[in-house]
C-alpha positions as CSV (number, residue, x, y, z in Angstrom):
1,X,-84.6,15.9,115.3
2,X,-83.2,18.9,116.4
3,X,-85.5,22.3,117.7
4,X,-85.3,24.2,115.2
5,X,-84.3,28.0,116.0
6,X,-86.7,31.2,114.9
7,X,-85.3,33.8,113.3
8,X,-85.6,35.7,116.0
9,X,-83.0,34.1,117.6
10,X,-80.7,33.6,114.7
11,X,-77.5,36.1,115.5
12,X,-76.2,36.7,112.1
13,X,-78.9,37.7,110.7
14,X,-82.5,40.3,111.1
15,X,-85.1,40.3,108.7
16,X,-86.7,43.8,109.3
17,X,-87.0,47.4,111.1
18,X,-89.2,45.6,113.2
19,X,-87.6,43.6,115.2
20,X,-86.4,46.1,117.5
21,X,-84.2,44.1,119.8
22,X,-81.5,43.1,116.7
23,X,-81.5,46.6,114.6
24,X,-80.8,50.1,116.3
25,X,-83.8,51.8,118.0
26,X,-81.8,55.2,118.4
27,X,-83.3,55.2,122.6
28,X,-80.3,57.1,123.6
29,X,-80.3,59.8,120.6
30,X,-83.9,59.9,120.8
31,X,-83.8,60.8,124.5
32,X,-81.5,63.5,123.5
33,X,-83.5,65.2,121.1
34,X,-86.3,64.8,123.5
35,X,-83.8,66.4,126.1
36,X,-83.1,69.1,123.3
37,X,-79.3,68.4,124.4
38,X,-78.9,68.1,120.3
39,X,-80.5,69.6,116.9
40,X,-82.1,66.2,114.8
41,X,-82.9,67.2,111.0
42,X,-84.0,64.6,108.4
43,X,-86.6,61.8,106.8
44,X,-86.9,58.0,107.7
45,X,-88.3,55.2,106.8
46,X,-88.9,52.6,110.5
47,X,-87.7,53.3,113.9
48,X,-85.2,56.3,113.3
49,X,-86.0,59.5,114.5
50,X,-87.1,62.2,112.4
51,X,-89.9,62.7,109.6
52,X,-91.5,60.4,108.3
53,X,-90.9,60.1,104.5
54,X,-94.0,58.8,103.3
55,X,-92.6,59.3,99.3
56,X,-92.9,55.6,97.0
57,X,-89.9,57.6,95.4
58,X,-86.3,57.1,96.7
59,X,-87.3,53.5,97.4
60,X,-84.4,51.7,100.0
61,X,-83.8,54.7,101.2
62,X,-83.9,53.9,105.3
63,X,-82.9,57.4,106.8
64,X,-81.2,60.6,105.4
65,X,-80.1,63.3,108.3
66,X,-78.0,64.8,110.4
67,X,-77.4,65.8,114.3
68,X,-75.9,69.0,115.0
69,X,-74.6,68.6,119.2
70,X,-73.5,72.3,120.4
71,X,-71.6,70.7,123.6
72,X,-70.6,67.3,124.5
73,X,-73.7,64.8,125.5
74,X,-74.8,62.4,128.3
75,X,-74.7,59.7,125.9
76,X,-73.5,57.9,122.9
77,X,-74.6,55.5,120.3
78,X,-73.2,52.2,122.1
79,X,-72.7,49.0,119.3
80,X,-75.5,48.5,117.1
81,X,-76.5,47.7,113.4
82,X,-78.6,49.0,110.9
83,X,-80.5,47.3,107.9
84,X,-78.9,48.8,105.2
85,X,-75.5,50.5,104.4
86,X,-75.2,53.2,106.8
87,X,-72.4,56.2,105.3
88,X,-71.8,58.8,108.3
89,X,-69.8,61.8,108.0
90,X,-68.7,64.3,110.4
91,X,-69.3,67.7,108.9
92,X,-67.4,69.9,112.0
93,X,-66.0,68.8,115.2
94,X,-65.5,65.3,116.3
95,X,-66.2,62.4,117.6
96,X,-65.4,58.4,118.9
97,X,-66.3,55.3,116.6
98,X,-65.6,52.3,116.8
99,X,-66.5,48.6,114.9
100,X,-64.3,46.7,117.4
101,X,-66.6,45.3,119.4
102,X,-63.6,43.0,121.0
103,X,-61.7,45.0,122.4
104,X,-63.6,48.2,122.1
105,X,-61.2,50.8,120.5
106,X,-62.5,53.9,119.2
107,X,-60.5,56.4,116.6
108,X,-61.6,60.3,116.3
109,X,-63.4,60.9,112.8
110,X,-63.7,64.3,111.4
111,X,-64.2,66.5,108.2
112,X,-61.5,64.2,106.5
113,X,-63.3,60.6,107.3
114,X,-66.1,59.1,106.0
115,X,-67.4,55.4,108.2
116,X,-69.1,53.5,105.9
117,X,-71.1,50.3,107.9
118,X,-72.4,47.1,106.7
119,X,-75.9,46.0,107.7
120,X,-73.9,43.0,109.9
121,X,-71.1,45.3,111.0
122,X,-71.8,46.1,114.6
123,X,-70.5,50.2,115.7
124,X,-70.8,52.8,118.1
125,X,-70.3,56.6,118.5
126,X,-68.6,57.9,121.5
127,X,-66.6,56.9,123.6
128,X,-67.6,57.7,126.8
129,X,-70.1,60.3,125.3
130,X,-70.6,61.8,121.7
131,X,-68.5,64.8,121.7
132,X,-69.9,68.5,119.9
133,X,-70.5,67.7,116.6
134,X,-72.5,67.9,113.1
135,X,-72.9,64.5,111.8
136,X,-74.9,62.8,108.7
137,X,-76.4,59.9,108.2
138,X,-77.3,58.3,104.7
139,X,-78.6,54.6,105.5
140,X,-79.7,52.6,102.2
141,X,-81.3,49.4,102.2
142,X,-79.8,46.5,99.7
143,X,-81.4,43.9,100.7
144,X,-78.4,42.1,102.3
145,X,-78.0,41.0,106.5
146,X,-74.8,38.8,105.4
147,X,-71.8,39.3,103.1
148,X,-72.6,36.5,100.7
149,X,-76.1,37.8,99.8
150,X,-77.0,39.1,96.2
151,X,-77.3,42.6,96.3
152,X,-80.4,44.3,95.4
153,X,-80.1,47.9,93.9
154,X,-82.5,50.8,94.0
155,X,-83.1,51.9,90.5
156,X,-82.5,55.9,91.5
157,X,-78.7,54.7,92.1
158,X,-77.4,55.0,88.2
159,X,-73.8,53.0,88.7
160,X,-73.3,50.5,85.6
161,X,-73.6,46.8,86.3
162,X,-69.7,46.7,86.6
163,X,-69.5,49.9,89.4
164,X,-72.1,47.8,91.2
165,X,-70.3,44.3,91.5
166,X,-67.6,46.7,92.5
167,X,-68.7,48.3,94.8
168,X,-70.8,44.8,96.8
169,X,-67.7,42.7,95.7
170,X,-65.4,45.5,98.1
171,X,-68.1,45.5,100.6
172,X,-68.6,41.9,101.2
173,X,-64.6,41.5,101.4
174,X,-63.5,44.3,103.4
175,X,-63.8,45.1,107.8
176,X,-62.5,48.7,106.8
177,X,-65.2,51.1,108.2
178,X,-63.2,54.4,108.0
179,X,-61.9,55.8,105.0
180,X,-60.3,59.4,103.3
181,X,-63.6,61.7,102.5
182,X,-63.2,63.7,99.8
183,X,-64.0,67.1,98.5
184,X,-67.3,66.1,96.5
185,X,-68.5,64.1,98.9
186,X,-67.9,66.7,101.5
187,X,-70.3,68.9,99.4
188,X,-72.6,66.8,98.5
189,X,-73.6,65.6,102.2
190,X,-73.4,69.9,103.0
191,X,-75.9,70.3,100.1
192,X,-78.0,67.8,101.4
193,X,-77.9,69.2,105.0
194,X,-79.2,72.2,103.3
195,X,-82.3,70.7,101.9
196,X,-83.2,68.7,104.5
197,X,-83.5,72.2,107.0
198,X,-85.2,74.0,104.4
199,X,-88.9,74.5,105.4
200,X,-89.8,74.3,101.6
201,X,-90.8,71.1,99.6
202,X,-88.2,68.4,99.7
203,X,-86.5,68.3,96.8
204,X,-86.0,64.9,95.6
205,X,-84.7,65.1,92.8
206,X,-81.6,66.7,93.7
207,X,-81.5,64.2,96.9
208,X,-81.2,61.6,94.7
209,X,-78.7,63.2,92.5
210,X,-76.3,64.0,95.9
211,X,-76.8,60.5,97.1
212,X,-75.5,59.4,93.7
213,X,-72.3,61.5,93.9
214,X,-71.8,59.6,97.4
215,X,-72.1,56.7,96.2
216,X,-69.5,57.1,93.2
217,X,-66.9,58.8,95.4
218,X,-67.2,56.4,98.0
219,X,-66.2,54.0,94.9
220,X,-63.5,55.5,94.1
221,X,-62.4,55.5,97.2
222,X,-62.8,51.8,97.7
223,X,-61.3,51.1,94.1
224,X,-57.8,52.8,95.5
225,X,-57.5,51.3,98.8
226,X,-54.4,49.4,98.3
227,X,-55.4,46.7,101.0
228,X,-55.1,43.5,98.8
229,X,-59.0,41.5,99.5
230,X,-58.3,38.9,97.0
231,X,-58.0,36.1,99.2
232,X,-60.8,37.3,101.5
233,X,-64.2,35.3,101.4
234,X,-67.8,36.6,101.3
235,X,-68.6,33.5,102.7
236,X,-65.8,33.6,105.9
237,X,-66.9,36.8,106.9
238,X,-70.4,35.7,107.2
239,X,-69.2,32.8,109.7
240,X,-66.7,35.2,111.4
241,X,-69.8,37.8,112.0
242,X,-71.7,34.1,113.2
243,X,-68.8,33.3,115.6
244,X,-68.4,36.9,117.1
245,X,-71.9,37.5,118.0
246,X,-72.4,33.9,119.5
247,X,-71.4,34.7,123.1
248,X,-74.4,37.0,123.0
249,X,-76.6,33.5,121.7
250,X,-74.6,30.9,123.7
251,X,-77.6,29.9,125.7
252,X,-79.4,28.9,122.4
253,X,-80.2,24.9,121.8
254,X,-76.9,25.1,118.8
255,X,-76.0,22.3,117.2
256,X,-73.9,22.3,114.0
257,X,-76.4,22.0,111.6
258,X,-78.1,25.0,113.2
259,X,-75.3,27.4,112.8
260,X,-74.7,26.1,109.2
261,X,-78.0,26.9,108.4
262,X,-78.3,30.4,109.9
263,X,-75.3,30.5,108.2
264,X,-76.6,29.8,104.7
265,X,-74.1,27.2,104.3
266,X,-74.2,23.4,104.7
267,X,-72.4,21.7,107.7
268,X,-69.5,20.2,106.5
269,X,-68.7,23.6,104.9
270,X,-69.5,25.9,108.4
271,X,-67.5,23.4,109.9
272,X,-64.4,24.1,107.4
273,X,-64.5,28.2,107.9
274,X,-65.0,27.6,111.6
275,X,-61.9,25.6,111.7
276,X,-59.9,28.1,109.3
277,X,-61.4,31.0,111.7
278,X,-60.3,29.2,115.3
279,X,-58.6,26.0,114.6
280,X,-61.6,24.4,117.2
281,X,-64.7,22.7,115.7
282,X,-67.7,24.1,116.1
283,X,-69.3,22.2,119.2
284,X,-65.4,23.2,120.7
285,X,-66.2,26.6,119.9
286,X,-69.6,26.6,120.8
287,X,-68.5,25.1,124.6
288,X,-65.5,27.7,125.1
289,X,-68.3,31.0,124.6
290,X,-70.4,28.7,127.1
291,X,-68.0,28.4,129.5
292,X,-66.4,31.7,129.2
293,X,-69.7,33.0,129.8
294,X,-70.3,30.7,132.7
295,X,-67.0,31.7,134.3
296,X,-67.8,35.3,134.2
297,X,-71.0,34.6,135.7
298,X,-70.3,32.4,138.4
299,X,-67.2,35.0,139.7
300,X,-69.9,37.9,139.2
301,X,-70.9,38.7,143.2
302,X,-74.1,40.5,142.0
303,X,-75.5,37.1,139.8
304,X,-78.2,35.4,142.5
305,X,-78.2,32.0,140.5
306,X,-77.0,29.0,141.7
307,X,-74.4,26.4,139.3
308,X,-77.6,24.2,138.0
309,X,-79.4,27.9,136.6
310,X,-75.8,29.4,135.5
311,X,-75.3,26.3,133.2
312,X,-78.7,26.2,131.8
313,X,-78.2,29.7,131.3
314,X,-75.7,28.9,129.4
315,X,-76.6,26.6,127.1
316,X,-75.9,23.3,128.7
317,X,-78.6,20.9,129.2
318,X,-76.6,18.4,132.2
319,X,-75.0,19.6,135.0
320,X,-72.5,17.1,135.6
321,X,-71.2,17.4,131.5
322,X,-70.9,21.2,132.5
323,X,-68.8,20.6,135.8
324,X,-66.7,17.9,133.9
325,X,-65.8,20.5,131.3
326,X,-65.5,23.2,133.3
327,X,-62.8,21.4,135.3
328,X,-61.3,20.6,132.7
329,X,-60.6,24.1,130.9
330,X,-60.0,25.8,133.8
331,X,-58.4,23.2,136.0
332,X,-61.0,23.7,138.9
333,X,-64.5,22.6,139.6
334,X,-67.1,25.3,138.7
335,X,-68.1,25.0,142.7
336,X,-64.5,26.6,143.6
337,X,-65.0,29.5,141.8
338,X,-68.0,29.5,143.0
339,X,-66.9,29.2,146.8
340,X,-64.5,32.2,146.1
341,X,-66.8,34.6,145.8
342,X,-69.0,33.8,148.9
């Protein structure tokens, strides 16, 4: 019987603020507040910055503010996720963002962008630091860490039934992070800046009312992107976001039934999408991360272990089935590589 993994250690998925070491702790942001290198203005709910919003109204509602950087910083928001749908917009200036966590290319968003994030959508700001800029945050919670999960809606968002399986269904099917603002929702996230660095009582009601004028424009927006996501699947994306965070799991006791089951999905049916995703099953899969990572380890001059402690690092349990592999991919014994860098 295989070990069974805890959800900490499940990749695809997080199943709350707490768990600090899978959703974003904002260390670098908060060091810059703490710095006074940038202006922080808002409520949370968790580990976000800001006040604490102690309210049993606006229920979902994660974190609503903005950062207002005078100069360029020392730092930047390197790849991270959030528990709920995160909507950012750049009021004045610029800055760097990114969801590629591949190959790591940023574009410049501004007044006329809006970056909208999933919960399992990795992203960072700045590239190599966050430039001057006023930037705000709306993160809602809906209850979802993959793309094929039933979404749960806060009652204070007033879509129909029909605007909300719109709006999931383009969500669960779509990459696209950065997307045309437009002149209402450029207004709306202005108003709300305006409330949230008042020193009066918050005013929720209109909060609530600005959030829901985000929320329709943003689905308007969605409803005339002319990308064609018919044939995307919910479900493929949920492997794909599996199969691009592995490398960081690789060392983890995987076995297919494992990854079908963080997955969601049974294993003749994780095996399908991961074969329509790579063309390699997954234990093929799951051995090219390991050795890639093994590799990269054994030609890094700093790395103090030995072959025997890189491949258990790695996730392989023998030795000698990690040499005969190795040798195989690469055409070389792990020990030459090894040798090299003596």
């Amino acid at each position: 019987m295989p070990k069974k993994l805890t959800s900490q250690l499940r990749p695809t998925v997080f199943v709350s603020q707490d768990y600090k070491y899978i959703c974003d702790t904002c260390n670098s942001l908060k060091g810059g507040i703490k710095r006074k290198t940038i202006d922080w203005v808002g409520i949370k709910r968790g580990l976000y910055p800001g006040t604490m919003f102690d309210s049993d109204e606006l229920q979902g509602l994660r974190l609503l503010a903005y950062w207002d950087a005078k100069k360029s910083q020392d730092w930047r928001l390197d790849f991270h996720r959030n528990e709920g749908l995160e909507i950012g917009f750049v009021e004045s200036g610029s800055t760097e963002f990114s969801t590629d966590t591949k190959s790591q290319k940023y574009v410049s968003i501004k007044r006329e962008h809006v970056a909208v994030t999933k919960p399992w959508q990795e992203h960072a700001i700045g590239s190599p630091v966050l430039k001057a800029c006023k930037m705000y945050f709306a993160i809602i919670d809906f209850g979802v860490r993959k793309p094929n999960q039933q979404w749960k809606w806060p009652s204070w968002i007033l879509l129909s039934e029909e605007d909300k399986k719109d709006f999931a269904n383009y969500m669960q099917k779509s990459d696209k992070a950065v997307f045309k603002s437009t002149p209402e929702l450029r207004s709306a996230f202005s108003r709300i800046g305006k409330i949230l660095a008042s020193k009066g009582r918050l005013d929720i009601s209109k909060i609530a009312l600005l959030l829901n004028v985000i929320v329709f424009e943003l689905l308007d927006v969605f409803r005339n992107d002319s990308t064609d996501y018919s044939k995307s699947s919910p479900t493929e994306n949920v492997v794909r976001c599996f199969l691009e965070q592995l490398p960081n799991y690789c060392n983890e006791p995987w076995t297919v039934d494992l990854m079908a089951e963080d997955c969601g999905l049974k294993p003749t049916r994780f095996s399908y999408y991961c074969r329509a995703l790579t063309n390699l099953s997954p234990i093929e899969f799951l051995n090219n991360v390991r050795l890639k990572r093994a590799k990269e380890m054994i030609e890094d001059s700093e790395c103090d272990k030995n072959l025997l402690e890189i491949a258990l690092d790695c996730g392989f349990s023998s030795n000698q089935y990690f040499s005969t592999i190795f040798h195989k991919k690469y055409g070389k014994p792990p020990s030459y590589f090894f040798a090299k860098r003596q």
